[in-house]
DSSP file (Angstrom, degrees, kcal/mol; ACC not computed):
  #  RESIDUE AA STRUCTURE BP1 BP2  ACC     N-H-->O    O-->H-N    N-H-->O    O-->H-N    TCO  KAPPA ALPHA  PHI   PSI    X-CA   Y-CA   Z-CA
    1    1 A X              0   0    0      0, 0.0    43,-0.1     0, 0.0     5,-0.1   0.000 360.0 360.0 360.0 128.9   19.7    1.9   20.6
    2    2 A X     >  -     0   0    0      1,-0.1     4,-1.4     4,-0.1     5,-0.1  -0.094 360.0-104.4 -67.6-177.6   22.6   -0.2   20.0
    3    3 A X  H  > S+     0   0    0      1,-0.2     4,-2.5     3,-0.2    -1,-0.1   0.787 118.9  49.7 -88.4  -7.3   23.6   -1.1   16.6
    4    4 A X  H  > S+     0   0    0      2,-0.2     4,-0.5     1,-0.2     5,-0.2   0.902 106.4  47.1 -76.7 -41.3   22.3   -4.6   17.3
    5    5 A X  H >> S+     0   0    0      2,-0.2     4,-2.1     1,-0.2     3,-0.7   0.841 109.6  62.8 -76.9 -28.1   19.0   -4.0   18.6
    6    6 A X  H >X S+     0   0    0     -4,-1.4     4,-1.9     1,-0.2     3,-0.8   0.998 112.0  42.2 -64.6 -52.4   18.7   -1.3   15.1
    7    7 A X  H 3< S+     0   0    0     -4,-2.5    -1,-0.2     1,-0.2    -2,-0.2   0.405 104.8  54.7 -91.4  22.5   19.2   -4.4   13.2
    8    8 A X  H <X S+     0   0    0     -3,-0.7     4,-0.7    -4,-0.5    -1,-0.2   0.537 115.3  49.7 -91.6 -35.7   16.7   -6.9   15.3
    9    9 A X  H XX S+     0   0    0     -4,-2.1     4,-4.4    -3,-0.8     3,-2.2   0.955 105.4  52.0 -73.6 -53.5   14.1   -3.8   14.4
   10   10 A X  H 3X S+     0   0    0     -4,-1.9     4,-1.0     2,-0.2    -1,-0.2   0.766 112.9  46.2 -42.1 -23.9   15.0   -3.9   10.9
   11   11 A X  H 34 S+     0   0    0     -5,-0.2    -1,-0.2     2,-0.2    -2,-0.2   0.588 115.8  45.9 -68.2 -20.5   14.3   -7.9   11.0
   12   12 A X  H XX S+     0   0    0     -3,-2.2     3,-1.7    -4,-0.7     4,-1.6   0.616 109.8  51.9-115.3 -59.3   11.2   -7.2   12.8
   13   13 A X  H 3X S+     0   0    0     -4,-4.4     4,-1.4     1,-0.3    -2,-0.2   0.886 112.7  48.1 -75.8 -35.7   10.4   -4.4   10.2
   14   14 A X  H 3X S+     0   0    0     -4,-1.0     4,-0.7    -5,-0.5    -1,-0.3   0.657 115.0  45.2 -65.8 -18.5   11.1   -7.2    7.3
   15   15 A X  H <4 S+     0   0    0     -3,-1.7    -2,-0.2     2,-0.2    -1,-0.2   0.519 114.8  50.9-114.7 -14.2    8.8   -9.8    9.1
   16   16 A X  H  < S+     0   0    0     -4,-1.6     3,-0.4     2,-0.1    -2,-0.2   0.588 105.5  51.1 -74.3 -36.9    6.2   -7.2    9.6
   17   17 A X  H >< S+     0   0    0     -4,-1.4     3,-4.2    -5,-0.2    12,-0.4   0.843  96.1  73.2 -71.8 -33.3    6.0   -6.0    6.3
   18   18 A X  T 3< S+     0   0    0     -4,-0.7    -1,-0.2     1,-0.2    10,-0.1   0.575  91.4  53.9 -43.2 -10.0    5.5   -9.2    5.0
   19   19 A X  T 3  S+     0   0    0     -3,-0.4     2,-0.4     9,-0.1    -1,-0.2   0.156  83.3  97.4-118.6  25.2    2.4   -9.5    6.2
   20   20 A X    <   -     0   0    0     -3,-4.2     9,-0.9    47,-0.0     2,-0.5  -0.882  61.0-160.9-111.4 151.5    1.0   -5.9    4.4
   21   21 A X  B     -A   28   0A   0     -2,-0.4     7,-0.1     7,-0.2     5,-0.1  -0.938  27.5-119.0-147.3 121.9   -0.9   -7.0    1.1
   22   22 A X        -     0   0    0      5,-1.2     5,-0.1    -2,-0.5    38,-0.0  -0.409  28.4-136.7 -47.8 162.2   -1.9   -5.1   -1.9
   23   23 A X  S    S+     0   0    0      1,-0.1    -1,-0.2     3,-0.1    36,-0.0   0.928 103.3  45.1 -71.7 -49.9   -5.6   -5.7   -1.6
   24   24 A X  S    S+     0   0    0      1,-0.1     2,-0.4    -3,-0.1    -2,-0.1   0.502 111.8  60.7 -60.9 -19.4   -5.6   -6.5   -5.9
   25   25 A X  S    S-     0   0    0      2,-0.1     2,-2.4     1,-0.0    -3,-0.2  -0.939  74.9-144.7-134.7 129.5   -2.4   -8.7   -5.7
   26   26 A X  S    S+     0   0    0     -2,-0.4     2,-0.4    76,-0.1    -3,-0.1   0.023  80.0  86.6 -65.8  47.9   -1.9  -12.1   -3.6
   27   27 A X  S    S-     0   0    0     -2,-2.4    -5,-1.2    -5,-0.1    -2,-0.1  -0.997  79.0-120.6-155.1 121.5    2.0  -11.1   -2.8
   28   28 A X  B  >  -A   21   0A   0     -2,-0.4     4,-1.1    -7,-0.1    -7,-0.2  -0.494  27.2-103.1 -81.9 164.7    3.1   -8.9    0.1
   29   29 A X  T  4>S+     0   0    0     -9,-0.9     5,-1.6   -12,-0.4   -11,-0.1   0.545 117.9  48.9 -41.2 -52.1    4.8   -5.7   -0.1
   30   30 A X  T >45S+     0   0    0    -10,-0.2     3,-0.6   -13,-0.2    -1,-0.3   0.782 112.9  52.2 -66.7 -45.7    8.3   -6.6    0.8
   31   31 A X  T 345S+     0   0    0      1,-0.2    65,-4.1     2,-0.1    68,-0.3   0.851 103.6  66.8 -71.4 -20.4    8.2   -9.8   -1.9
   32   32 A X  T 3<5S-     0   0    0     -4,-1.1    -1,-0.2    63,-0.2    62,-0.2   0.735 114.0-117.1 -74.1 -16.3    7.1   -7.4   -4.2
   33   33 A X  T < 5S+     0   0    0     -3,-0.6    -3,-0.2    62,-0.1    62,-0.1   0.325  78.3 118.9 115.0 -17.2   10.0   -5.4   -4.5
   34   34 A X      < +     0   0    0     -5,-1.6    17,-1.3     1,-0.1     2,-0.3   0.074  52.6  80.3-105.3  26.9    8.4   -2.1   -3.1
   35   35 A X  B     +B   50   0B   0     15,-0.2    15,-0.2    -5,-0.2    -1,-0.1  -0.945  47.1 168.4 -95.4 115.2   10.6   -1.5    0.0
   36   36 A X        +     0   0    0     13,-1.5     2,-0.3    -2,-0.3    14,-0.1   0.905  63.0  15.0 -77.1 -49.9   14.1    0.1   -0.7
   37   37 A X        -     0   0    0     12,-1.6     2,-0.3     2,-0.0    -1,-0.1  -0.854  46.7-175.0-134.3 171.2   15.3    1.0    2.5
   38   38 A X        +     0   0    0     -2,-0.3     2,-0.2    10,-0.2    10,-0.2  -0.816  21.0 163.0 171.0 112.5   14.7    0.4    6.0
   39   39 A X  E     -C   47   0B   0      8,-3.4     8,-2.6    -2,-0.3     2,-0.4  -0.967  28.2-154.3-148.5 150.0   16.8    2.4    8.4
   40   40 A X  E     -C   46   0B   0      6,-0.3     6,-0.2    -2,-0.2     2,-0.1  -0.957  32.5-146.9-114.3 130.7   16.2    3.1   12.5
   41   41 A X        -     0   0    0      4,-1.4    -1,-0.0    -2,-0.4     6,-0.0  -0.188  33.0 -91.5 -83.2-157.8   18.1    6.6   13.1
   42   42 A X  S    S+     0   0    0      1,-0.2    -1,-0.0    -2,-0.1   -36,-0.0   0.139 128.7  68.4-111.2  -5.5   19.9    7.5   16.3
   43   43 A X  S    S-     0   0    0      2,-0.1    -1,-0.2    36,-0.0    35,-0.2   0.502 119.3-113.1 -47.6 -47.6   16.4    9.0   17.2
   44   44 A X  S    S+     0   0    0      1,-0.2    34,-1.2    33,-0.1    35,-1.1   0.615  71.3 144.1  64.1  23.3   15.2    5.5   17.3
   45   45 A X  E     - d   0  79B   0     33,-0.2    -4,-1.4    32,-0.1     2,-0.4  -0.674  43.4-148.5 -91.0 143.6   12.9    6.3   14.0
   46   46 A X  E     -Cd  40  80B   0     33,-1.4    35,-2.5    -2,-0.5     2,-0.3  -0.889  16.6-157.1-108.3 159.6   12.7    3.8   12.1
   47   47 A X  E     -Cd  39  81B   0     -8,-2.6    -8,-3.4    -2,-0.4     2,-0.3  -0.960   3.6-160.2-146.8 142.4   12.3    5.1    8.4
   48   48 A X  E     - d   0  82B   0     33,-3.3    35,-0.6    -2,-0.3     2,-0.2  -0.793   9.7-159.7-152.8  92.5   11.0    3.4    5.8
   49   49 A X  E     + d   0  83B   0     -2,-0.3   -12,-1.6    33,-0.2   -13,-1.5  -0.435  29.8 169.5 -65.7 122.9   11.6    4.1    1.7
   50   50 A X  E     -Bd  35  84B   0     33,-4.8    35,-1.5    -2,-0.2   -15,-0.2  -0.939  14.0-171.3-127.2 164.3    8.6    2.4    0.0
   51   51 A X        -     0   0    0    -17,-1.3     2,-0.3    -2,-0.2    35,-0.1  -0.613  20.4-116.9-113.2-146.0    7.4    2.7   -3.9
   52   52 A X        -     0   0    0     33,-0.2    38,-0.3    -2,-0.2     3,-0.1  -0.725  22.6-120.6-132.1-164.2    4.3    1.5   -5.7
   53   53 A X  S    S+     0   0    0      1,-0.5     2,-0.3    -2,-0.3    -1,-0.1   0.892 106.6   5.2 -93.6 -25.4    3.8   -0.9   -8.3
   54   54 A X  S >  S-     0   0    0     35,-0.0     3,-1.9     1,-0.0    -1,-0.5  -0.954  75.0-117.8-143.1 151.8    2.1    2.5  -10.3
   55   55 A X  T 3  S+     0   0    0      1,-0.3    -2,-0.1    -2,-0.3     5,-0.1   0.851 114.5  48.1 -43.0 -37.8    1.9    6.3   -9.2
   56   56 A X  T 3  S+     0   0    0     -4,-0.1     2,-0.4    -3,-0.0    -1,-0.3   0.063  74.2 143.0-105.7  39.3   -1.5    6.0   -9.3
   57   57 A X    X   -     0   0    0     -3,-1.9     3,-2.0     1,-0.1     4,-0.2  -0.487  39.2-149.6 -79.6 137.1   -2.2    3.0   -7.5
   58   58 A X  T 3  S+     0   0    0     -2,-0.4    -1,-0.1     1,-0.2     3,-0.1   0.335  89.9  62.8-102.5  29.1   -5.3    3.3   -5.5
   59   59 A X  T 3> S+     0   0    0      2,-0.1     4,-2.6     1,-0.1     5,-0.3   0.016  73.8 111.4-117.2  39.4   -4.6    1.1   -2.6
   60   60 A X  H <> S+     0   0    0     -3,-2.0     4,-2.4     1,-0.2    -2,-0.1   0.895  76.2  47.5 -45.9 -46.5   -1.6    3.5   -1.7
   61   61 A X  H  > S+     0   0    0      1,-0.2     4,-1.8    -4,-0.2    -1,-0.2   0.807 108.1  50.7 -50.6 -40.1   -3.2    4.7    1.3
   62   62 A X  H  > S+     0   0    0      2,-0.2     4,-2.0     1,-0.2    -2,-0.2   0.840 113.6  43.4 -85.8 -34.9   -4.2    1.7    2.7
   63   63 A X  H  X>S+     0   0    0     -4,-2.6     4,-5.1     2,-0.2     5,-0.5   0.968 119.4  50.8 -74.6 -45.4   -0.4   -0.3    2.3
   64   64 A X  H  <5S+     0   0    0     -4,-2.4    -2,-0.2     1,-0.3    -1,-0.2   0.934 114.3  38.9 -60.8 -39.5    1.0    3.1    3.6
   65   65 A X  H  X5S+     0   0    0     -4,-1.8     4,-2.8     1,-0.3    -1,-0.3   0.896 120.7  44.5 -86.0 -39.7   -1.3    3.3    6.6
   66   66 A X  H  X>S+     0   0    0     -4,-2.0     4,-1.8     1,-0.3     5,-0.5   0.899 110.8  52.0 -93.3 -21.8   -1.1   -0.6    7.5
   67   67 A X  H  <5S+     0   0    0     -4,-5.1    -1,-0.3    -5,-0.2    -2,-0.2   0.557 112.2  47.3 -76.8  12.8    2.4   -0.9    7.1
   68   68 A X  H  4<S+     0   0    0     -5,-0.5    -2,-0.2    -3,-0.3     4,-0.2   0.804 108.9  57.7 -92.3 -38.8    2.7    2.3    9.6
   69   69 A X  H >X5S+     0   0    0     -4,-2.8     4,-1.0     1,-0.2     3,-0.8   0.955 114.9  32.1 -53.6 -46.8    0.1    0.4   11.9
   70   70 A X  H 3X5S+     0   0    0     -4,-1.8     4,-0.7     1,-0.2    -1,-0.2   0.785 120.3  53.9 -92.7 -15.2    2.4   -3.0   12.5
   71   71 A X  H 34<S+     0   0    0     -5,-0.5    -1,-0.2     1,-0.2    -2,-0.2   0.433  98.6  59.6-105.4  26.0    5.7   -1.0   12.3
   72   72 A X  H <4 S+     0   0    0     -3,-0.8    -2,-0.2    -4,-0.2    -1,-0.2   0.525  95.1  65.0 -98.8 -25.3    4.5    1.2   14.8
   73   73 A X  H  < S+     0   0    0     -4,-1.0     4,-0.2     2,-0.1    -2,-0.2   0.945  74.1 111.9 -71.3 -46.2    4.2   -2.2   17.4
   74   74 A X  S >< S-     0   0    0     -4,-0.7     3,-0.6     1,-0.1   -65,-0.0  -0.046  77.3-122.1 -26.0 113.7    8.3   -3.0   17.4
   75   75 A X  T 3  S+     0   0    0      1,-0.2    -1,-0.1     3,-0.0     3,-0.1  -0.063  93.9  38.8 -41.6 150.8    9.3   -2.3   20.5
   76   76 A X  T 3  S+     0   0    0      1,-0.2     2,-0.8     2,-0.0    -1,-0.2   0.722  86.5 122.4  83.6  -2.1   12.2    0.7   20.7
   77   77 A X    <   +     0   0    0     -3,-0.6    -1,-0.2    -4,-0.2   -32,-0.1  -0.762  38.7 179.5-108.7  93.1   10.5    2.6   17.9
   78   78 A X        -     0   0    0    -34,-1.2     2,-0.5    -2,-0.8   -33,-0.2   0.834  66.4  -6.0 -75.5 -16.2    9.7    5.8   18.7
   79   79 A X  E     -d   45   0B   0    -35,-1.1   -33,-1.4    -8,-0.1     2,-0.5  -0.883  55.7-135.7-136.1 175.0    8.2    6.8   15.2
   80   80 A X  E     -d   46   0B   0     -2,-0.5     2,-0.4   -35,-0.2   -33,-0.2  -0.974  14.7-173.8-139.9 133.8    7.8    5.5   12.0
   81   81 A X  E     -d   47   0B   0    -35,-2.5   -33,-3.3    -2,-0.5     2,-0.6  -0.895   7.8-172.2-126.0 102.2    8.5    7.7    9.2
   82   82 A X  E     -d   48   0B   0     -2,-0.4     2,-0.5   -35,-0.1   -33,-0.2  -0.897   8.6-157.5-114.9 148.9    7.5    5.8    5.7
   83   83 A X  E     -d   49   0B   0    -35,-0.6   -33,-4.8    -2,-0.6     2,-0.4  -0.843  12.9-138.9-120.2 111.7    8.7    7.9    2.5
   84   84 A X  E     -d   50   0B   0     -2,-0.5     2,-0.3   -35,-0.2   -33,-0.2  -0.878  32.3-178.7 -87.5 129.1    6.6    7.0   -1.1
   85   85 A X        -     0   0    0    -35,-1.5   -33,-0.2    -2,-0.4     3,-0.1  -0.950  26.3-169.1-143.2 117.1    9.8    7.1   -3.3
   86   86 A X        +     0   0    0     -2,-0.3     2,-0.2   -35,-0.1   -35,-0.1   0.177  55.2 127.6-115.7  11.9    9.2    6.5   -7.6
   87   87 A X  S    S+     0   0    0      2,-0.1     2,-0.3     1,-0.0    -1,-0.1  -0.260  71.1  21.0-149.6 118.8   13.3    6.1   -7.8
   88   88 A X  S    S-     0   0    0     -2,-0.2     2,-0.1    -3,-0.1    -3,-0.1  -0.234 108.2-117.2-104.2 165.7   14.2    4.0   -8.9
   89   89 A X        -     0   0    0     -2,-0.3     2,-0.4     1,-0.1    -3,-0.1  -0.471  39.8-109.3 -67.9 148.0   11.0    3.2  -11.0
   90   90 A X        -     0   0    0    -38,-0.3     2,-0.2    -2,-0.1    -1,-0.1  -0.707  36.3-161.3 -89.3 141.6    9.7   -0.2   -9.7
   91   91 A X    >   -     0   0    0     -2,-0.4     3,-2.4   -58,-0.0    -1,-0.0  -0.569  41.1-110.2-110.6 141.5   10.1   -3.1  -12.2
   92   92 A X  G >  S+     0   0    0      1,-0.3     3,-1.2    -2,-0.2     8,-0.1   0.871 111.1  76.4 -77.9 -22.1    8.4   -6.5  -12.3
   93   93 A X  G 3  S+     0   0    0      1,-0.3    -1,-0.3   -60,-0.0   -60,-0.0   0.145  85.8  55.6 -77.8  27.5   12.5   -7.6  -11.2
   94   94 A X  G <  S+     0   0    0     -3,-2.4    -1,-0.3   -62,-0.2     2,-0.2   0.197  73.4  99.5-127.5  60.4   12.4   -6.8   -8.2
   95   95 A X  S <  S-     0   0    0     -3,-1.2   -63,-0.2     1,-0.2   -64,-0.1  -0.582  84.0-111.4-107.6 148.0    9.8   -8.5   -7.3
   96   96 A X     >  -     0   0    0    -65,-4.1     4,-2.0    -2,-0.2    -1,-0.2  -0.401  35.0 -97.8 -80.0-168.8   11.7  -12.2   -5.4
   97   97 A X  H  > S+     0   0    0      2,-0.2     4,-2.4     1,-0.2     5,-0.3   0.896 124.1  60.2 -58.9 -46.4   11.5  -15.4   -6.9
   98   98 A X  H  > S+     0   0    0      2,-0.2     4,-2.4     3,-0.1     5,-0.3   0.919 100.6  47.5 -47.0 -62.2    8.6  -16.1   -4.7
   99   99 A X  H  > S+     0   0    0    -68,-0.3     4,-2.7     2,-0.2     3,-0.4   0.991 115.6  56.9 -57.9 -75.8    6.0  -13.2   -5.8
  100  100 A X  H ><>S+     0   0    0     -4,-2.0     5,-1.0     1,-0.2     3,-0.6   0.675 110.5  36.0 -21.7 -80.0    7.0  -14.4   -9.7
  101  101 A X  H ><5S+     0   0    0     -4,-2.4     3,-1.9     1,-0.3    -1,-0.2   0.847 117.7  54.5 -72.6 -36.1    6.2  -17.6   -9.5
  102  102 A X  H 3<5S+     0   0    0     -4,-2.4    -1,-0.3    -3,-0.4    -2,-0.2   0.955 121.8  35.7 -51.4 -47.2    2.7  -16.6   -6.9
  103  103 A X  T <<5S-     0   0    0     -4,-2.7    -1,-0.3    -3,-0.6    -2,-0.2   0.600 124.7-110.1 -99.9  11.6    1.5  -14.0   -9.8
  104  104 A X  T < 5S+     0   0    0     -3,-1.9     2,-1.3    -4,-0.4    -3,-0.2   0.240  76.2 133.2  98.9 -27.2    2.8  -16.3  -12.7
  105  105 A X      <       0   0    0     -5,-1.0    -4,-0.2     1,-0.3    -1,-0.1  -0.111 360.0 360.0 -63.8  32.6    5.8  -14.4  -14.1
  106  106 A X              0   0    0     -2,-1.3    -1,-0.3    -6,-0.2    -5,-0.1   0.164 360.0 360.0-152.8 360.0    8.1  -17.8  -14.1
C-alpha cells in the first residue's frame, strides 16, 4: 500500500468511526476524544489506539466490536488490530468542540 492509499484508509477509518456511538452518550467515538492513533502498517493492518471515557465502562465491548465491524469494510485492510489504551487518561478536553456543545459542556 502506498503511502497515499495508507492515508485515504486512515480518512476512511476517521469517517467510519464517526459513526460508532456510546449507546449512554449522543456523541460518536472519534468526537469524543477516544481515538489516539490510527496507523495502517506495511502489513496493511490498520491499527487502532482507542481509550474509554472510564475503565469500567460497560459498553466497552460493544464500541470495540462495532468499530472492528466497519473498520474491517475499507478496502486494502487486511486486519484490524484495535488496542484499549488508559494513557493518556481521557479528559472531558479532548472531547471536539462539537461533542461539548452536543452533551452541554459549552
Amino acid at each position: 500500500m502506498t503511502q497515499d492509499e495508507k492515508y485515504a484508509v486512515q480518512e476512511k477509518a476517521v469517517e467510519l468511526l464517526r459513526t460508532v456511538f456510546d449507546p449512554e452518550i449522543p456523541v460518536d467515538i472519534y468526537s469524543l476524544g477516544l481515538i489516539y492513533r490510527i496507523e495502517v502498517t506495511d502489513e496493511d493492518v490498520l491499527q487502532v489506539d482507542m481509550t474509554l471515557t472510564a475503565p469500567s465502562c460497560p459498553a466497552a465491548e460493544f464500541l470495540v466490536e462495532d468499530a472492528r465491524l466497519k473498520l474491517e469494510t475499507i478496502p486494502g485492510v487486511k486486519s484490524v488490530e484495535i488496542n484499549i489504551v488508559f494513557e493518556p487518561e481521557w479528559t472531558q478536553d479532548m472531547m471536539s468542540e462539537e461533542a461539548k456543545l452536543e452533551l452541554g459542556f459549552l
